[in-house]
C-alpha positions as CSV (number, residue, x, y, z in Angstrom):
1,X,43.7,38.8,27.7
2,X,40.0,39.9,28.9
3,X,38.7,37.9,31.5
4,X,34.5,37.2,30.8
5,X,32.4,37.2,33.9
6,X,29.9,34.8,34.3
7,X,27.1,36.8,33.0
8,X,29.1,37.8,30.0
9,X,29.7,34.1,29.6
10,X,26.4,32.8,29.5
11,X,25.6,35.4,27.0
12,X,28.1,34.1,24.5
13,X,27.8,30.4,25.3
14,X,23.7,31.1,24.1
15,X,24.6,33.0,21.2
16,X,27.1,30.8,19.8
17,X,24.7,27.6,20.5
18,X,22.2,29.7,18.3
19,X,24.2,30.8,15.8
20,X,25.4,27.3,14.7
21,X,22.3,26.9,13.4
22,X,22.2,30.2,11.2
23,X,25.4,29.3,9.7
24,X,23.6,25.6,8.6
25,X,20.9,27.6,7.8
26,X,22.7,30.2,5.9
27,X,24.4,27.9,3.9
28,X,21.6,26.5,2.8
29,X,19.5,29.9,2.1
30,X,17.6,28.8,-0.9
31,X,15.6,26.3,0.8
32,X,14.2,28.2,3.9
33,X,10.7,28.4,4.0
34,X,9.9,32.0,4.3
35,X,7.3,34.0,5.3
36,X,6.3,37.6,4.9
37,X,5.9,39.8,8.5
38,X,4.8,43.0,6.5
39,X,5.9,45.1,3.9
40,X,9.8,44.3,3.3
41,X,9.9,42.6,6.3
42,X,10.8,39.2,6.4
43,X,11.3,36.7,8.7
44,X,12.3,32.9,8.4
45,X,12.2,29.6,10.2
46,X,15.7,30.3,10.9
47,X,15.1,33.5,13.4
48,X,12.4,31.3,14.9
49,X,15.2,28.9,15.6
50,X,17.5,30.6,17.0
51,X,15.1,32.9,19.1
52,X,14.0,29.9,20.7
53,X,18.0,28.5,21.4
54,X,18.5,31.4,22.6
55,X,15.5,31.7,25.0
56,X,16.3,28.6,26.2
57,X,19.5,28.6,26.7
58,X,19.3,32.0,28.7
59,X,16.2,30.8,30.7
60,X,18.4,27.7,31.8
61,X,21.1,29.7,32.7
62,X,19.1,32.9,34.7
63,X,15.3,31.6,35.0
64,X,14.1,34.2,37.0
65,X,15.2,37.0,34.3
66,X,12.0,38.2,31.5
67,X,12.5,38.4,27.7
68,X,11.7,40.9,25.4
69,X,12.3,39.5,22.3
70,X,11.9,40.6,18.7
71,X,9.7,37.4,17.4
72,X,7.8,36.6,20.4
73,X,7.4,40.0,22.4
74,X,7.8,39.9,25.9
75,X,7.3,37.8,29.4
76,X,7.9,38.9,32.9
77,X,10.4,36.5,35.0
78,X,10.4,36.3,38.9
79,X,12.8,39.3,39.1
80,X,10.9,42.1,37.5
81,X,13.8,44.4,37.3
82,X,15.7,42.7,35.3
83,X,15.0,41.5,31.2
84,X,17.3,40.1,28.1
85,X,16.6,42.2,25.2
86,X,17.2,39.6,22.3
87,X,17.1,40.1,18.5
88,X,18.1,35.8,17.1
89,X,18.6,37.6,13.3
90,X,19.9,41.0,13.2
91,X,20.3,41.3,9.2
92,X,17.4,39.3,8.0
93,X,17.3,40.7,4.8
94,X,21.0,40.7,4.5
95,X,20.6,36.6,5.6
96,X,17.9,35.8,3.2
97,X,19.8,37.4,0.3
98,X,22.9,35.3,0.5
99,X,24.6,38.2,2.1
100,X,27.1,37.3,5.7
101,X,26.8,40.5,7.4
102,X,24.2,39.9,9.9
103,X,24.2,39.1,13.8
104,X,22.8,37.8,17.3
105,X,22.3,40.6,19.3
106,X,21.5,39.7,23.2
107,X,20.9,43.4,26.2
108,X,20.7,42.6,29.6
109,X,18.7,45.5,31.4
110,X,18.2,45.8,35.0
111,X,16.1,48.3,36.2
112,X,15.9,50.3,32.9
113,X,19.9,50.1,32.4
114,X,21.4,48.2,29.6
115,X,24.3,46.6,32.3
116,X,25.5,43.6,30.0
117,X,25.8,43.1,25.9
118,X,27.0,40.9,23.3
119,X,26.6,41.0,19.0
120,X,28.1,38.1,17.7
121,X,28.9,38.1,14.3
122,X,29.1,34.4,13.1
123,X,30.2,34.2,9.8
124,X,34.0,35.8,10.8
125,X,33.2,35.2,13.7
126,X,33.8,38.4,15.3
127,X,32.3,38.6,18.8
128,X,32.0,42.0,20.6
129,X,31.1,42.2,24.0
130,X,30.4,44.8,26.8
131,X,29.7,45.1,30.8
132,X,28.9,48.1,32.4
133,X,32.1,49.9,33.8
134,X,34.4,47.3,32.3
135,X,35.0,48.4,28.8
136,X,34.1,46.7,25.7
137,X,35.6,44.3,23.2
138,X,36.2,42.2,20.1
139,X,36.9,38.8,21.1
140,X,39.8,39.7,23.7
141,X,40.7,42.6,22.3
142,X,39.7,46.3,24.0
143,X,38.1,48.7,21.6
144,X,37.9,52.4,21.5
145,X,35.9,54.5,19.5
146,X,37.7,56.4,16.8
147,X,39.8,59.9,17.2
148,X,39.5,61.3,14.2
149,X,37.8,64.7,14.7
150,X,36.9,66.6,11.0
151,X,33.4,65.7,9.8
152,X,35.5,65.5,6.2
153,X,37.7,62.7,7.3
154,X,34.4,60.5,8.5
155,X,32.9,57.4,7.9
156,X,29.3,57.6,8.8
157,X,26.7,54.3,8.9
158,X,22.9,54.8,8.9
159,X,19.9,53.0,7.9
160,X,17.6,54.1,5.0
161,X,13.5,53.5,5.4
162,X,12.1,50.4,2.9
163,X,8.8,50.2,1.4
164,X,5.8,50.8,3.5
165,X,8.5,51.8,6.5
166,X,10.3,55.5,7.9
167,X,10.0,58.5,6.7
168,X,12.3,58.3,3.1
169,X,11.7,61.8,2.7
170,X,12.9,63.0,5.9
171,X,16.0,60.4,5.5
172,X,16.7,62.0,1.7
173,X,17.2,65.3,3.4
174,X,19.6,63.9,6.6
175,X,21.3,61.9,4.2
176,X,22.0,65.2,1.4
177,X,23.1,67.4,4.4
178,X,25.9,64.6,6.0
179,X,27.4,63.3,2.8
180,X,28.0,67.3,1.8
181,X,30.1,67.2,4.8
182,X,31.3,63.8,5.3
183,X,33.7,61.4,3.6
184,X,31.5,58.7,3.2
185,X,28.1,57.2,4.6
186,X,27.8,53.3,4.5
187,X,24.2,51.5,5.0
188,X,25.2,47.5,6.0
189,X,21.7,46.4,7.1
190,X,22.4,45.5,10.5
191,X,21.5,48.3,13.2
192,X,23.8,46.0,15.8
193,X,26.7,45.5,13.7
194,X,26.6,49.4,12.8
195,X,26.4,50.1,16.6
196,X,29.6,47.7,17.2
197,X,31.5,48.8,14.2
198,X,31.1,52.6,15.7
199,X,32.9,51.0,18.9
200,X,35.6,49.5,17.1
201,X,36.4,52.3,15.3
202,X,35.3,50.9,11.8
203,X,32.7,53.8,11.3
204,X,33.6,57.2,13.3
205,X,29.5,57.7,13.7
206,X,25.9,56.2,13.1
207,X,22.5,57.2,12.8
208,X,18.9,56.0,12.4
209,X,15.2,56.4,12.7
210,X,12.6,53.2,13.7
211,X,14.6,51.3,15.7
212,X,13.3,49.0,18.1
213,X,15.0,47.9,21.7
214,X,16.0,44.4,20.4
215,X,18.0,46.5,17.2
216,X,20.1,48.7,19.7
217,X,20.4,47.5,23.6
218,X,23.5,46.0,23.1
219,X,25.5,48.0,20.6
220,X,24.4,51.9,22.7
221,X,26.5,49.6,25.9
222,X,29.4,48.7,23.3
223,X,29.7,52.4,22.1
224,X,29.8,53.9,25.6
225,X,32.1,51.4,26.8
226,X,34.3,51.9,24.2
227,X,34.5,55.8,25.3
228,X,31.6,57.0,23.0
229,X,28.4,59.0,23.0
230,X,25.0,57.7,22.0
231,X,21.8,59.9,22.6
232,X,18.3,60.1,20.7
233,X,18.7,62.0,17.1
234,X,16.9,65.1,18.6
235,X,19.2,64.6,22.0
236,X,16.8,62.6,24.2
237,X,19.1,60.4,26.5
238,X,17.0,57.2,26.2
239,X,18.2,56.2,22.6
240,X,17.3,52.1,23.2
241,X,13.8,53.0,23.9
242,X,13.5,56.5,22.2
243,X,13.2,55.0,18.2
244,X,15.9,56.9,17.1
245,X,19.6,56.6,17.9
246,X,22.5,59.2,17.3
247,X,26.2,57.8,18.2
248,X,29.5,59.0,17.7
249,X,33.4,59.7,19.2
250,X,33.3,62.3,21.6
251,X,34.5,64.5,18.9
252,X,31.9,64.6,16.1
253,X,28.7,63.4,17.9
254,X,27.7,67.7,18.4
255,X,28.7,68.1,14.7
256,X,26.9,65.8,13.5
257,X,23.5,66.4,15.8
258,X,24.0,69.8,15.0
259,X,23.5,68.4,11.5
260,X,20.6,66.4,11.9
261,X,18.8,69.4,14.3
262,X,19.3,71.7,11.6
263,X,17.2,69.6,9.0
264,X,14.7,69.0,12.1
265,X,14.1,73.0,11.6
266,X,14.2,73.0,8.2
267,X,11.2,70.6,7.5
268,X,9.3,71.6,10.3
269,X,5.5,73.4,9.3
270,X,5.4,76.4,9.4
271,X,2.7,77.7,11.5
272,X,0.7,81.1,10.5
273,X,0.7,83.7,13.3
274,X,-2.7,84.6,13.7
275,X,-3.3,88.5,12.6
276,X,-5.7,90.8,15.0
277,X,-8.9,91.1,13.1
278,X,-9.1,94.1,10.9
279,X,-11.0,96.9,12.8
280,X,-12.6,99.0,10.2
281,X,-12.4,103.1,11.3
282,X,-16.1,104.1,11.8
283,X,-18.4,106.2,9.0
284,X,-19.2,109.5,10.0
């Protein structure tokens, strides 16, 4: 059986506190008062609750460590090297529809290092977990990323641009050139489920544009302890803060950036090469 530190057990003590109040919440969907963040975007009394259990309860535990959080930004603690990155709702959309495939997603970063991670999955209440240099789990149970090594055999998740968000162009085009080479691609809503599922071996690879920090911090530390890669679509090696994330086994994250790069080129302008002016040959 794993064997939690401290830190990994505060994390999970905070998000299960918070997530007893999603399930309420969740079972009683229909009547949360919801409100409208931007296009497509919504966000409910419910994340507001459980961002605030959460800040609490992680505050009690480590005052000294800042927040940067996904409803109410961020705030420097005492120790300014060291930050939770916090999403309370990972799945809004999914939540608000009725639909149990969403998550509490809680980063611990010290000096620009994810060290620490947990996504906690209430509803089946599937809890994976991560510390730096001592591997990553579900519940007490080691993961490992998947083996299989032909693009055809693979499982891919991503996540497609909504209204008035992303580039749905640009995705049209990634998503044409994987599935010609793929077995399947799966979009579940949830950028820290997909993350997690890619460490347990559920998907063999994920991508995605727009991402914030909150979205990835602690699924890129699941993937890596589980023995994968995770990079920046265009191979950037700061994927939580870069926007875009790329992560795979060790086996198809080239193929599949390789992929992606290729449709980079593709849609990229064209730009003239300016011609030497014409010199006309003088009249005699």
């Amino acid at each position: 059986m794993a064997t939690r530190s401290a830190l990994i057990n505060v994390m999970v003590r905070a998000a299960e506190k918070a997530a007893r109040g999603l399930v309420r919440d969740f079972g009683e969907v229909e009547q949360l008062q919801v409100s409208r963040k931007g296009p497509s975007d919504f966000v409910s009394a419910a994340d507001h609750r459980a961002e605030k259990t959460l800040r609490d309860e992680l505050q009690k535990a480590r005052p000294d460590f800042g927040f940067l959080m996904e409803e109410s930004g961020g705030s420097s603690g005492r120790d300014k090297t060291t930050r939770w990155i916090v999403d309370p709702l990972d799945g809004t959309t999914n939540f608000l529809h009725g639909l149990p495939h969403f998550a509490i997603s809680i980063g611990l970063e010290k000096s620009g290092e994810i060290v620490a991670g947990v996504v906690y999955e209430p509803v089946h209440d599937e809890l994976f977990w991560a510390e730096k240099g001592q591997g990553a789990y579900l519940n007490h149970t080691r993961l490992r990323v998947s083996e299989r090594r032909n693009m055809a055999d693979a499982l891919i998740a991503t996540g497609i641009p909504f209204k008035g968000r992303g580039d749905a162009a640009g995705f049209l085009d990634e998503a044409e050139a994987i599935m010609t080479e793929v077995a399947g691609i799966r979009r579940f809503g949830a950028a820290s489920l997909d993350l997690a599922y890619v460490a347990a071996g559920r998907y063999d690879g994920y991508w995605e544009r727009g991402l914030a920090p909150w979205d990835c911090a602690a699924g890129v530390l699941l993937v890596t302890e589980a023995g994968g890669f995770v990079s920046e679509i265009g191979g950037g090696r700061n994927p939580v803060f870069g926007g875009t994330i790329l992560a795979a086994n060790a086996h198809l994250h080239l193929p599949l950036a390789k992929t992606l790069r290729g449709v980079e080129r593709k849609r990229a302008p064209v730009v003239p090469v300016p011609q030497p002016p014409t010199i006309k040959p003088p009249t005699s």
